[in-house]
C-alpha positions in Angstrom: -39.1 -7.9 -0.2 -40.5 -4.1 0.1 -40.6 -1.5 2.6 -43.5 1.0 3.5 -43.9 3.7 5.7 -46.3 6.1 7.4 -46.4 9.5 8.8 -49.7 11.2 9.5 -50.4 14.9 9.8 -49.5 15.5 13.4 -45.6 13.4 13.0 -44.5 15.5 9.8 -43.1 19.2 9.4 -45.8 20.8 7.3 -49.3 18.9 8.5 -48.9 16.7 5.2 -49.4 13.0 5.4 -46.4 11.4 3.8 -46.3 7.7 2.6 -42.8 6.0 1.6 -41.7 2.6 0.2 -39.2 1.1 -1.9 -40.3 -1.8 -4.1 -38.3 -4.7 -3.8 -38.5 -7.3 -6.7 -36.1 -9.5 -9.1 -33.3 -7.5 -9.8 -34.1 -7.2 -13.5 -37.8 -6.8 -14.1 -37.9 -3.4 -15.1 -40.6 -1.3 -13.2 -42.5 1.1 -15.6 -44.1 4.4 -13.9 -47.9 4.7 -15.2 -50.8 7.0 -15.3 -54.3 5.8 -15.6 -56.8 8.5 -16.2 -60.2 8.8 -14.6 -62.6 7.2 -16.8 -66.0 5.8 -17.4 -66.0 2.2 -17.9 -68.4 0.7 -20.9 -66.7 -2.9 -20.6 -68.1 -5.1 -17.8 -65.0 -6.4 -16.3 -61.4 -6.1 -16.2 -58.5 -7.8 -16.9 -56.0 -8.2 -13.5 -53.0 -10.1 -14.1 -54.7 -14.0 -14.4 -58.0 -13.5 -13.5 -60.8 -11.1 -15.1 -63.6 -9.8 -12.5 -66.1 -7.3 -13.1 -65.7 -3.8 -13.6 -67.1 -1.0 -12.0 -68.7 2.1 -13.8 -66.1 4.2 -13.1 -62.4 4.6 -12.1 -60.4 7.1 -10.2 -57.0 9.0 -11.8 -54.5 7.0 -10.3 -50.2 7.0 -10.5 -49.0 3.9 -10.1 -45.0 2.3 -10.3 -45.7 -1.3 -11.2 -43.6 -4.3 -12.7 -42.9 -3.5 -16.3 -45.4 -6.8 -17.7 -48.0 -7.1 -14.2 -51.8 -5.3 -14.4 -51.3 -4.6 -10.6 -48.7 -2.3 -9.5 -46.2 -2.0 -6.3 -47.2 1.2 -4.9 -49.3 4.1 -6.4 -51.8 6.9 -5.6 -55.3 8.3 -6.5 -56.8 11.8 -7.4 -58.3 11.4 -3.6 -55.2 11.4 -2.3 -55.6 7.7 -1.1 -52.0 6.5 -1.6 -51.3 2.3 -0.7 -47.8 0.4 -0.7 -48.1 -3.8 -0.2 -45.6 -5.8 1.1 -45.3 -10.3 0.6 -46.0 -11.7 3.7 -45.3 -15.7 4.3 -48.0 -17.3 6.3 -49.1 -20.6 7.8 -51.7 -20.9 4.2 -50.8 -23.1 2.0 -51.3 -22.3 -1.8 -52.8 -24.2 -4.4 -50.5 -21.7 -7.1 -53.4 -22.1 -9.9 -52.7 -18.4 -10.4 -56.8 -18.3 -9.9 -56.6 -15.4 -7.7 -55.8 -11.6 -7.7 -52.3 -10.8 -7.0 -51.5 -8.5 -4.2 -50.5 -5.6 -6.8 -53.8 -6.5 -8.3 -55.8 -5.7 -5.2 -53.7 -2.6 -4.4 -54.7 -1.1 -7.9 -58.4 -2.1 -7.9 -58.1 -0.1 -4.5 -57.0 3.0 -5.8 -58.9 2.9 -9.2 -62.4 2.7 -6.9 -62.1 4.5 -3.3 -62.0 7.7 -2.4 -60.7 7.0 1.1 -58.5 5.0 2.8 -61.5 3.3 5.4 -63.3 2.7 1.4 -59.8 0.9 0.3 -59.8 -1.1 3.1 -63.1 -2.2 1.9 -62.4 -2.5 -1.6 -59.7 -5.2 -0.8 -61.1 -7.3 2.0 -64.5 -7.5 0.0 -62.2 -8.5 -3.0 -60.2 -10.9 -1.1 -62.6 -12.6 0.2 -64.5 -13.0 -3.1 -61.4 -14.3 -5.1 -58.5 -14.7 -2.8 -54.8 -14.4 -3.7 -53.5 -17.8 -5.2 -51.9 -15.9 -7.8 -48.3 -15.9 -8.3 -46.2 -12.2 -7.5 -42.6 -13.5 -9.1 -41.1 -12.5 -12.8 -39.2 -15.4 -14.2 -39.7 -16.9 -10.5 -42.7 -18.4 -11.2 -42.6 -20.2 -8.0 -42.7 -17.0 -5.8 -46.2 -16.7 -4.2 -47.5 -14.7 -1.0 -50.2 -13.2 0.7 -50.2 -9.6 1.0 -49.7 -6.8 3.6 -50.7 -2.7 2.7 -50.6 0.2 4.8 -53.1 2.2 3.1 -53.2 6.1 3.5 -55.2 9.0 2.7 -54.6 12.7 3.5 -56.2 12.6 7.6 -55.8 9.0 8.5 -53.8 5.4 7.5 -54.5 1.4 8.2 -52.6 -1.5 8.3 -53.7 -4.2 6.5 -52.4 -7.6 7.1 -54.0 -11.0 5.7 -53.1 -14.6 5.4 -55.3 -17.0 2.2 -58.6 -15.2 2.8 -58.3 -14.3 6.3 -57.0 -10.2 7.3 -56.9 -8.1 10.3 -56.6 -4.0 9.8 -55.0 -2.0 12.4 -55.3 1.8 12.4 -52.4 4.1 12.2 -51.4 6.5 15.2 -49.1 9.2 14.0 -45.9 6.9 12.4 -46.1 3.2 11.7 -43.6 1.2 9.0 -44.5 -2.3 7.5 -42.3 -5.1 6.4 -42.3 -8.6 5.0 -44.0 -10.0 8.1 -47.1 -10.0 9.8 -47.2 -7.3 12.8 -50.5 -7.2 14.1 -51.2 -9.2 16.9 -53.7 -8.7 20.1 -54.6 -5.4 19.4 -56.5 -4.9 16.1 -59.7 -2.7 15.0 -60.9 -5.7 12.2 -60.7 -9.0 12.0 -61.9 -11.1 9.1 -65.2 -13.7 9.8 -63.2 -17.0 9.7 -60.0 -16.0 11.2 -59.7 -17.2 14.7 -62.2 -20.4 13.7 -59.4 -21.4 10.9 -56.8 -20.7 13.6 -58.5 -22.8 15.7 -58.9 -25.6 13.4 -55.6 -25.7 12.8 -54.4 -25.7 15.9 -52.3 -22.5 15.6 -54.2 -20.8 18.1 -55.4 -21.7 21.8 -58.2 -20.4 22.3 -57.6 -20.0 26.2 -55.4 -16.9 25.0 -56.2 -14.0 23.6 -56.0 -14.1 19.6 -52.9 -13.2 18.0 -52.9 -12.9 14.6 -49.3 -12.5 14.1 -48.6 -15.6 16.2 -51.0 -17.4 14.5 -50.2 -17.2 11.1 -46.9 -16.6 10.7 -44.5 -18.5 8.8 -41.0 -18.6 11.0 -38.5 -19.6 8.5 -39.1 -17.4 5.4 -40.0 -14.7 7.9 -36.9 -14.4 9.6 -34.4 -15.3 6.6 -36.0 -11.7 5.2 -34.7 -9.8 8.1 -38.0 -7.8 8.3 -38.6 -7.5 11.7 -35.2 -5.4 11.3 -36.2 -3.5 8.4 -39.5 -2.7 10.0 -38.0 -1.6 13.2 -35.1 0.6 10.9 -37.5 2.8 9.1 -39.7 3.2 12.4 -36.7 4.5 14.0 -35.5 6.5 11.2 -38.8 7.9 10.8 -39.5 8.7 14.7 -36.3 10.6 15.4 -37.7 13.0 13.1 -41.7 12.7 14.4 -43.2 16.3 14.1 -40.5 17.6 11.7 -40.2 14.8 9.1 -40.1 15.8 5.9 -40.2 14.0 1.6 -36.7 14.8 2.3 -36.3 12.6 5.0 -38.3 10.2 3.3 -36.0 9.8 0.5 -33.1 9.7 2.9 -34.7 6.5 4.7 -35.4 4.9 1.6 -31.8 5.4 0.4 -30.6 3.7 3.2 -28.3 0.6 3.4 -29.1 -0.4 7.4 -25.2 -0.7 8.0 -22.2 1.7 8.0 -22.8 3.5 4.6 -19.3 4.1 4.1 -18.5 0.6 4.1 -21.1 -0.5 2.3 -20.7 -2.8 -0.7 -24.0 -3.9 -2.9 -21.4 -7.5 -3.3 -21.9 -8.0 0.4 -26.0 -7.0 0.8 -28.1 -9.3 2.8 -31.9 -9.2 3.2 -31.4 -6.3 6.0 -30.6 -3.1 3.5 -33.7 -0.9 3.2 -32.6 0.0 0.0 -31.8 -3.5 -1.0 -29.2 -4.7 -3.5 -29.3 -8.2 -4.7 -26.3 -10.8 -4.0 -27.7 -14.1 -4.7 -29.6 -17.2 -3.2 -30.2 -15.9 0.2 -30.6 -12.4 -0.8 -32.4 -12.5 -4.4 -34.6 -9.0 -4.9 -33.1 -5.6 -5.6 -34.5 -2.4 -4.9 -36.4 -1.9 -8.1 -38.6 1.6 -7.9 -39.4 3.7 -4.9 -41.7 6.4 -4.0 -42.3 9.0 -1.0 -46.2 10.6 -1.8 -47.3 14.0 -0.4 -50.7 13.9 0.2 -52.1 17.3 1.1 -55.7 18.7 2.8 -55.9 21.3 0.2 -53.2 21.8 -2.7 -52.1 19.3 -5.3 -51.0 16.2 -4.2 -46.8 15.6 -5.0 -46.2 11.9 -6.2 -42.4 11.7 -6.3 -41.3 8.2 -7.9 -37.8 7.8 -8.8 -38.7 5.4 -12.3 -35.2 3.7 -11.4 -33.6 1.6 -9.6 -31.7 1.7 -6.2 -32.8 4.9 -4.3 -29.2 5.4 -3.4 -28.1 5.9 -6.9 -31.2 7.5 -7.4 -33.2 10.9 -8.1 -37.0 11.2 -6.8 -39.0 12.7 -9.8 -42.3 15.0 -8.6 -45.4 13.8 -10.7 -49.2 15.4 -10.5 -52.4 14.8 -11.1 -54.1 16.1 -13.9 -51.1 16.4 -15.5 -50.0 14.1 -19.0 -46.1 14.1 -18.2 -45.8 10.4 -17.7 -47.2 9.0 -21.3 -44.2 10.8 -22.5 -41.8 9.2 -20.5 -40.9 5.7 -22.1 -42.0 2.9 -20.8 -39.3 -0.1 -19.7 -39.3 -2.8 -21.5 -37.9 -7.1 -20.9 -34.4 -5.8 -22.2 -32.2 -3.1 -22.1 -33.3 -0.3 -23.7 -33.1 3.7 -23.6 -36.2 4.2 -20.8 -35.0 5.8 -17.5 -34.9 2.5 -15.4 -32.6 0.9 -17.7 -30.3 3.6 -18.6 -30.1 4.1 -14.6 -29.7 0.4 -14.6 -27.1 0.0 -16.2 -25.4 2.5 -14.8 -26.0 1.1 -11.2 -24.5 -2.3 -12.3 -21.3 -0.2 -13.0 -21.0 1.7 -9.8 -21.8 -1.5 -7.4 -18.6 -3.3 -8.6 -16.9 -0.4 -7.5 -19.6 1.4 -5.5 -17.3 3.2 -2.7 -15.0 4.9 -5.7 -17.6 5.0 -8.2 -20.6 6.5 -6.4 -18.9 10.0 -6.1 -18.3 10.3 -9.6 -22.2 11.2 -9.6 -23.2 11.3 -6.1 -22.5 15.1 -5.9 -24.6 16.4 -9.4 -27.2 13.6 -8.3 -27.9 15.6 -4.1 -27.7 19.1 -6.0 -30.7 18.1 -8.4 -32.8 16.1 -5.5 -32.1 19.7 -3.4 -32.9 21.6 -6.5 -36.4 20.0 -7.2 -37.5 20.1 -3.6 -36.6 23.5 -3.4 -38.6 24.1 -6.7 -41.4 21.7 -5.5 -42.3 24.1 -2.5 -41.7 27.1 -3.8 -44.3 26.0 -6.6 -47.0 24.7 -4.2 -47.1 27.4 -2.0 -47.8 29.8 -4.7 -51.2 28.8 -6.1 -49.7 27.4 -9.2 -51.3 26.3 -11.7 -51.9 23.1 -14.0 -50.4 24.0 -16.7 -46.9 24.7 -14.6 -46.9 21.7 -12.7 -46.8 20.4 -15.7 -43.8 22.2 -17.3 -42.3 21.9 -14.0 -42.2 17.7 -13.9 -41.6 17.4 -17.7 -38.3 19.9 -17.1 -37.3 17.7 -13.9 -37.8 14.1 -16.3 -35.6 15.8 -18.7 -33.2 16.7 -15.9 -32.4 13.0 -14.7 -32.8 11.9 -18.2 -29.7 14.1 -18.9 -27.7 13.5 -16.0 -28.3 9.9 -16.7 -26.9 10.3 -20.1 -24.2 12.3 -18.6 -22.9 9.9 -15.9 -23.2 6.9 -18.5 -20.8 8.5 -20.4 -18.3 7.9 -18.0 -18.5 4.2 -18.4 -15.6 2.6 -20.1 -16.8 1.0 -23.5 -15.1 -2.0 -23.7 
């Protein structure tokens, strides 16, 4: 389950487009936060997470939040500014699951590594789609967990939906604010539509051709669609998002992702379903947690502000800024299977001690952890608008890692040992 969300220049305060989503995965795999530098290629293909296919002769800087032991990654962004979230989709397509296909992840990092706009990385994955197709499973120890793949799919002037189902998509374009889910969403009105998707429709029988073509009605899976609750997800992040439309801010951003879709004061992670935006897992019904998040700035002119919290649960949670052209991430450690003393799983661990006490337990940090968010935003604009220079973005996201690192440290301590 995963969340993503679009404003374009014209819906946000300062003429920045601004792409948001909270990664959604088995509560424990660990996602690690990664930078892949631009570079010239001299192998001739590339290693995804079960298939190889060939490589190009270059790749793009890209920063990407991906699951700890996948190639592909959740959610990321590119030196362009092209910046892509995906989200699992259940369709009508039936899977052969001989994990002889790219993954969703997969095909959102090929995207990034080789366009340099979001009409190019629309491209990039239908062309790669339809060459290899996405029998490939998307679960950790799940290993029966597979999907096709939505991605709304941004750069810094415009933004696409991209919906598909086997080998068959549709892309719609973005207005000013649109929000994606775990369901197909485009139906009559679409700008592209794959060769073979209203003939396989037909074929099937899951479209009249008397009617207009629906792509939503015609592929959609009903059961696993509605037990995810994402039509109301969908519609909470849209409205969230649209109260604020020409004023909306990272800030608010952050504040959607963080939110629980019920009376926050009330809320307990113990009684989470599959309607929380930030998502906390309970069980059977509702099995994926909230596992890394990330609200990206993508700016006309100016560096481009990639803040990725590296942690779990964006209500216990602080948004880190990251750059481009920048080294800061190979010095932050990278997660590992087990516990160990990276970000994610100190904040994990941590996170597993406020939720069975989260009403009583989340103040004990809740008050250090607003006053640093407030405190790097603050910082964040103060530093853009002034010309500033590689070298202090820099020093500016290494001092903010070594910020939540310490409060980390510091709230942990207030964990009984025994």
């Amino acid at each position: 389950m995963c969340d993503t969300f679009v404003a374009l220049p014209k819906a946000t305060y300062d003429g920045h487009l601004l792409l948001a989503k909270n990664s959604d995965r088995e509560p424990h795999e660990a996602q690690a936060i990664i930078h892949c530098p631009r570079m010239l290629q001299a192998e001739a293909s590339v290693q995804c997470t079960f298939i190889s296919i060939p490589q190009v002769s270059e790749t793009y800087e890209c920063i990407l939040s991906k699951p700890f032991q996948m190639w592909g990654a959740e959610m990321g962004v590119n030196e362009y500014g092209v910046s892509i979230g995906n989200e699992a989709v259940f369709t009508k397509v039936k899977f052969e699951k001989h994990n002889n296909g790219l993954t969703g992840m997969d095909l959102l990092r090929l995207a990034l590594e080789r366009s340099q706009s979001a009409r190019e990385a629309v491209t990039c994955i239908t062309s790669l789609l339809e060459l290899y197709g996405q029998n490939a499973c998307g679960g950790y120890k799940n290993k029966r967990f597979y999907y096709h793949n939505s991605f709304l799919i941004a750069d810094s002037q415009s933004a696409f939906v991209l919906e598909t189902a086997g080998l068959e998509w549709v892309v719609q374009e973005v207005n000013d604010i649109r929000s994606i889910s775990n369901r197909l969403s485009i139906g009559t009105r679409y700008d592209q539509l794959s060769s073979g998707a209203m003939e396989l429709a037909k074929m099937n029988k899951w479209w009249n051709e008397q009617e207009p073509f629906d792509f939503h009605q015609a592929y959609s899976d009903w059961l696993y669609t509605r037990m995810g609750r994402a039509a109301k997800r969908e519609a909470c992040t849209a409205e969230l998002a649209i109260r604020k439309r020409g004023k909306i801010t990272a800030a608010d951003c952050m504040t959607i992702l963080q939110t629980h879709n019920t009376a926050e004061p009330t809320f307990k992670p113990s009684k989470a379903n599959t309607g929380s935006i930030c998502m906390h897992a309970t069980g059977l019904l509702n099995p994926s947690s909230t596992t890394g998040s990330m609200v990206a700035q993508i700016r006309t002119e100016g560096p481009h502000t990639v803040w990725l919290t590296g942690t779990p649960h964006p209500c216990l949670s602080i948004y880190i800024p990251f750059f481009f052209g920048t080294d800061v991430i190979s010095k932050v450690k990278q997660p590992s299977a087990k516990p160990d003393d990276s970000l994610w799983w100190r904040a994990e661990m941590l996170h597993r001690w406020i939720s069975k006490d989260y009403k009583n337990r989340k103040v004990l940090i809740n008050e250090d952890r607003i006053s640093l968010q407030q405190q790097f935003i603050k910082q964040e604009n103060e530093l853009i608008k002034s010309n500033v220079s590689s070298q202090e973005l820099t020093s500016f996201s290494q001092w903010c890692v070594s910020q939540v690192n310490d409060a980390l440290i510091r709230w942990s301590s207030t964990i009984p040992s025994h």
